[in-house]
N, C-alpha and C positions, 0 to 999 in steps of 0.2 A: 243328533238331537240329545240334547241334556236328560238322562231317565232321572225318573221322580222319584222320591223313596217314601214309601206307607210307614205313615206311625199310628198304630189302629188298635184297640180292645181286642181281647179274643171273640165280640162280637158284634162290632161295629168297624170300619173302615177312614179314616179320614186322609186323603191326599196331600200331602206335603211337596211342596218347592224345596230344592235346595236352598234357597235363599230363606225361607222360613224358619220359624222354631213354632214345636208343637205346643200347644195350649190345655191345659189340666182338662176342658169341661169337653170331652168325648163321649158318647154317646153310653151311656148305659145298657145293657139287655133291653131288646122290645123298645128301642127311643131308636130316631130317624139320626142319621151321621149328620155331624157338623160338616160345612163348608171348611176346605182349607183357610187356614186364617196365618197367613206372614204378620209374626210380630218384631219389634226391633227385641235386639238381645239386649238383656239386663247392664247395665252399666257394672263396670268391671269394680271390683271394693279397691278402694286405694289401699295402695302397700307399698311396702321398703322390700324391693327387689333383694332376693338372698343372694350373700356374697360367695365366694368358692370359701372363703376363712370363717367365713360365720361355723360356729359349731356348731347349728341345727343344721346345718346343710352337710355336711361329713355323716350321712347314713348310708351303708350299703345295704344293696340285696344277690340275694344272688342272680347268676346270668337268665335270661328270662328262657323260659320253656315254650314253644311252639307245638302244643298239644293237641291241634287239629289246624288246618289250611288257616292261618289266618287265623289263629285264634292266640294268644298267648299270654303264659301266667307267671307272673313276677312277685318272686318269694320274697316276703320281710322277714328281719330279722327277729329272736324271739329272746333275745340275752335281757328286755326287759323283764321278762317274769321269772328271772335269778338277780337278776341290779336291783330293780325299782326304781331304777332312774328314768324320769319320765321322756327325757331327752331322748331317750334309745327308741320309746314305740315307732314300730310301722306296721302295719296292715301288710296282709299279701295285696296284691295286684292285680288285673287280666285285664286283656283289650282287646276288640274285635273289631277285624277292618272288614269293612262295606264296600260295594263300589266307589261311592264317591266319601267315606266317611268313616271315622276311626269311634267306636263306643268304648269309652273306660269304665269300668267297674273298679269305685271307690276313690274317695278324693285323698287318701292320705290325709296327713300332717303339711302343712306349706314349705316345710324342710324338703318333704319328699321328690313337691312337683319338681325341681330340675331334674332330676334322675331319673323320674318315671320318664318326662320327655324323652331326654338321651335315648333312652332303651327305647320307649314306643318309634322315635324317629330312625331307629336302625332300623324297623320292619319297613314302616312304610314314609309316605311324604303327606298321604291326607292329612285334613284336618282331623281333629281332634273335636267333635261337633257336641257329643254327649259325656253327663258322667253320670254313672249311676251311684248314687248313695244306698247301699244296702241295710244303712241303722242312722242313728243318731250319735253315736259316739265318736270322740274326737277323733280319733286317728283313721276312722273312715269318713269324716264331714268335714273336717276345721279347714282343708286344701279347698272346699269348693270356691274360696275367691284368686284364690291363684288360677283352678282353670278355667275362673271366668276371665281372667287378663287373656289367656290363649283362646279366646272364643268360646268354650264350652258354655253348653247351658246343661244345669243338675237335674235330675231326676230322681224319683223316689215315689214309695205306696204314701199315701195319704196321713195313714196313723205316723209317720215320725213327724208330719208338723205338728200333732198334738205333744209329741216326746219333748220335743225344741220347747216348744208352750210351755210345760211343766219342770223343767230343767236348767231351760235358756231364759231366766228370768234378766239377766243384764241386757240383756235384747226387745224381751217380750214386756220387759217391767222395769223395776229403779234398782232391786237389789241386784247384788251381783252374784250370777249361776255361773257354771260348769265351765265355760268359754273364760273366764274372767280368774277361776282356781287355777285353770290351766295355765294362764297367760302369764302366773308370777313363776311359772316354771319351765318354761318352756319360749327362747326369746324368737321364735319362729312366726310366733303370733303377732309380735309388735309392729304396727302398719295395718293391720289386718282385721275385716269386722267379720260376723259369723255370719256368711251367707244360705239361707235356707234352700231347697230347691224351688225354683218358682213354678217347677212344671211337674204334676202330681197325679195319681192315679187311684180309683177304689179298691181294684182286684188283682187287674192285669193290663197291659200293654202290650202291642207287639209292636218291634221296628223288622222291618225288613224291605227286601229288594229284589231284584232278578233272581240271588244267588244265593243270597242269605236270609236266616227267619231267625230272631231270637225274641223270647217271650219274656217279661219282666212281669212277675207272678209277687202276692203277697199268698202264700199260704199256711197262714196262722201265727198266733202269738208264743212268741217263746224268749230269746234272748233281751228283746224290749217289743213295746206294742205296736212296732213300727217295721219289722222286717220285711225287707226284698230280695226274692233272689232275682237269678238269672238262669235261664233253661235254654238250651239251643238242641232242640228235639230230635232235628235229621245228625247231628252230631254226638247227641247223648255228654251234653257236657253241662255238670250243673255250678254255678258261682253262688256259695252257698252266704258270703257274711259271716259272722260271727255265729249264724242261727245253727250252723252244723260246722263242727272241729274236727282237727287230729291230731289230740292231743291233751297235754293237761294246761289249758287255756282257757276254760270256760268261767267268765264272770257273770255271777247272777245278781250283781247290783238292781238291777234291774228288771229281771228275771220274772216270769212265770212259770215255775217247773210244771206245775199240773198240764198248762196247756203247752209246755212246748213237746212234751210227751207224745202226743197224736199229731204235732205238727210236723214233727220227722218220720213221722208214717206217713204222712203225703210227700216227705222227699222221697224215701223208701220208694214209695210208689212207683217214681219217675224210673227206676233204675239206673241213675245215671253212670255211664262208665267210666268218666271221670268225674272226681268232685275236685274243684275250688272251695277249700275252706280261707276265713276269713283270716287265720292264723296257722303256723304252722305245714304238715305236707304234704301233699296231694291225697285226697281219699280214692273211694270206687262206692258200688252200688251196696255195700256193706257199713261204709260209715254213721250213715244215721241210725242204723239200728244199733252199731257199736256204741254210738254217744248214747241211746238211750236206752241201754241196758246198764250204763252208767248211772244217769239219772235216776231209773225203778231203782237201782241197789238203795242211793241216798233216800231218795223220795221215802220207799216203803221202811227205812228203820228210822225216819224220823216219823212219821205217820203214827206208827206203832205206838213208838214214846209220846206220843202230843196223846193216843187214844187214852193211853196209861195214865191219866192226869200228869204227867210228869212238864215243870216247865222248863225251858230252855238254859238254864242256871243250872237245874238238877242234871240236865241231858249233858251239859257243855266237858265234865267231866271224864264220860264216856266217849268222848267221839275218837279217842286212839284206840278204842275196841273195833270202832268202826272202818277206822284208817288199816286197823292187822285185815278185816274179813275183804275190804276192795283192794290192796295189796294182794292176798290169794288168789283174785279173779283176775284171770291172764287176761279177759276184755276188759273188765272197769278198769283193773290199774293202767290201761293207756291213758284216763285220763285226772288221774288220782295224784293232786297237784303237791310237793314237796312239802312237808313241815321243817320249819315254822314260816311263817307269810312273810314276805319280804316285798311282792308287790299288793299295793292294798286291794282287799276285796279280794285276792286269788288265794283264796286256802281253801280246804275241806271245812275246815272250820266258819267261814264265812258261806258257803254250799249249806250247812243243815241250818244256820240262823237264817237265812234267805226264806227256806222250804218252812220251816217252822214259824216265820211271821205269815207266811202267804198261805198257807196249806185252810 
C-alpha cells in the first residue's frame, strides 16, 4: 500500500497523498485541521533550457557531503565575495530524502539547477517533490522556475511574500526591482520569470513520514523579514540560510541587527550539532553565538556613536579603528569581511551604515 506523507504545523495535522501538493491555509493553534486537499502543481515558468556552453551554467561545488542517513550538503562556491562578479554566486545546498520523496533546501541561481540534479540524482532516484526557499534573495529563489520544470513545488515562512512585494516590484508592479537588475547580469535568467513560492506558512511546518520528521520554523527577523530555517530534531541538524554564517559573508542590505540578535539565540537554542549555513562551511552548536558576538561588537560601537550625537559622515571615518578592535577578536574576525568592498554591500563599512540607518 502506497504510505501517506503528513505535511502538518507543529500543531495541527493535515494528510497528504502523494499525488497531492500541500496548501498555505493549515490550521493555526486551537483551529480544527484541514481536509487533505490534492491540488494540480503550478505550471512550470517557461525558459530556455541551459546549455553545457552556456557560461552561467559552468558553476561548481564541491563534492556533496552526506552528514546524516540521507541527508546531504552541497557546498557553493564563495570567490564571489573576492570577484564581484555576479556570475560566480551560489548558495550552499542540502537535500533530504524521504521515503517516497527528495526535500531541497534553496532554489539557487537557474545556472545551478543542472548540477544540483546531477549530484542530488547520485543519492537517490525519488522525485524531487519540495524546495525550500530560506529568504528572498536571488541566489536562494531565482532557481525556483527551473525546479518547477522538475516537479517541485516552493515553500517558504510567509513574511518573504512580503520581501518579494517590496523588492520584486517588476513582478509585483511596472517598475523594474531586483529580478530585472539582476537579469542585465546574469544571462541564466533569460527565459525565466520570478516564481514566488505558492505554498507558505505563519510559524512552522512539519513534513514527515515513517522515518523521517523535519520542521520548517520561521524564528525571527534577522537577515531579511522573511527567514526560514530547517531543523531535523532526532538528527540535530540545522539548514540555517543566510540567517546564520561561517564566515565573513553576511550582508545586511536588508538586515535587522537589533532583531536578528535574539534570533540566533533561538538557534542557539536548538543546539544543533551540525549547522548548514547559507554560505560558506559547515558550523556546530557554537556558530550562532559566534556570528552574534560579531554583530554586539558592530552593533554596540555604532550604538555608542549614534548616542554621541555623532552622524554617520562624522563616524564613516573611524570605522578602520573599528576594523583594527574586530581584527584582535579571534571570534569576530571570522567574520570581519576584507577592505576595500569589491562585492557590493559586503564591507564593514556597509555593516555600521546598515545598523546606523536602522538602530
Amino acid at each position: 500500500m502506497q504510505r501517506r506523507t503528513l505535511v502538518k504545523k507543529l500543531a495541527a495535522i493535515a494528510a497528504l497523498p502523494l499525488t497531492g501538493i500541500p496548501v498555505a491555509a493549515i490550521a493555526h493553534k486551537g483551529e480544527p485541521a484541514p481536509e487533505a486537499i490534492a491540488t494540480p502543481r503550478p505550471a512550470a515558468a517557461q525558459a530556455t533550457l541551459l546549455q553545457p556552453d552556456d557560461p552561467a551554467s559552468s558553476l561548481v561545488f564541491d563534492p556533496p557531503q552526506e552528514i546524516a542517513p540521507g541527508v546531504y550538503f552541497l557546498k557553493g562556491k564563495t570567490t564571489y565575495f573576492a570577484s564581484g562578479n555576479l556570475q560566480e554566486v551560489e548558495c550552499n545546498n542540502g537535500w533530504i530524502i524521504f521515503d517516497d520523496f527528495v526535500l531541497l533546501i534553496d532554489a539557487n541561481y537557474p545556472a545551478a539547477g543542472p548540477t544540483i540534479l546531477q549530484e542530488v540524482r547520485k543519492t537517490t532516484n525519488k522525485p524531487i517533490r519540495f524546495v525550500f526557499n530560506t529568504h528572498h534573495h536571488g541566489d536562494h529563489l531565482y532557481g525556483n522556475g527551473y525546479w518547477a520544470q522538475q516537479g517541485a513545488t516552493a515553500i517558504a515562512y510567509e513574511g518573504l511574500i512580503g520581501e518579494l512585494q517590496r523588492f520584486e516590484t517588476g513582478y509585483y508592479g511596472t517598475n523594474p526591482g531586483r529580478w530585472e537588475q539582476v537579469a542585465q547580469k546574469r544571462s541564466d535568467l533569460k527565459g525565466f520569470t520570478l516564481l514566488p513560492p505558492p505554498v507558505t506558512f505563519k510559524q512552522s511546518m512539519v513534513i514527515e513520514d515513517k522515518h523521517r520528521r523535519v520542521e520548517l520554523l520561521h524564528l525571527g527577523t534577522g537577515h531579511t523579514m522573511g527567514d526560514g530555517v530547517v531543523w531535523l530534531p532526532k538528527e540535530s541538524i540545522l539548514f540555517t540560510g543566510d540567517s546564520c554564517l561561517n564566515g565573513p559573508y553576511n550582508l545586511f542590505r536588508d538586515a535587522d541587527i537589533k532583531s536578528w540578535i535574539p534570533t540566533l539565540d533561538r538557534m542557539a537554542a536548538l543546539k544543533p550539532a551540525i549547522l548548514i549555513p547559507g554560505h560558506g562551511a559547515l558550523g556546530n552548536a557554537e556558530t550562532p553565538e559566534r556570528q552574534q558576538h560579531y554583530f554586539r561588537s558592530v552593533y554596540e560601537w555604532v550604538s555608542a556613536a549614534k548616542k554621541a550625537g555623532k552622524t554617520f559622515e562624522q563616524i564613516a571615518p573611524t570605522i578602520p579603528a573599528l576594523r583594527q578592535i574586530i581584527a584582535a577578536d579571534p571570534i569576530a574576525v571570522t567574520y570581519l569581511i576584507p577592505a576595500p568592498e569589491i562585492a557590493p554591500g559586503f564591507s564593514l563599512e556597509a555593516h555600521v551604515k546598515r545598523i546606523f540607518e536602522t538602530i
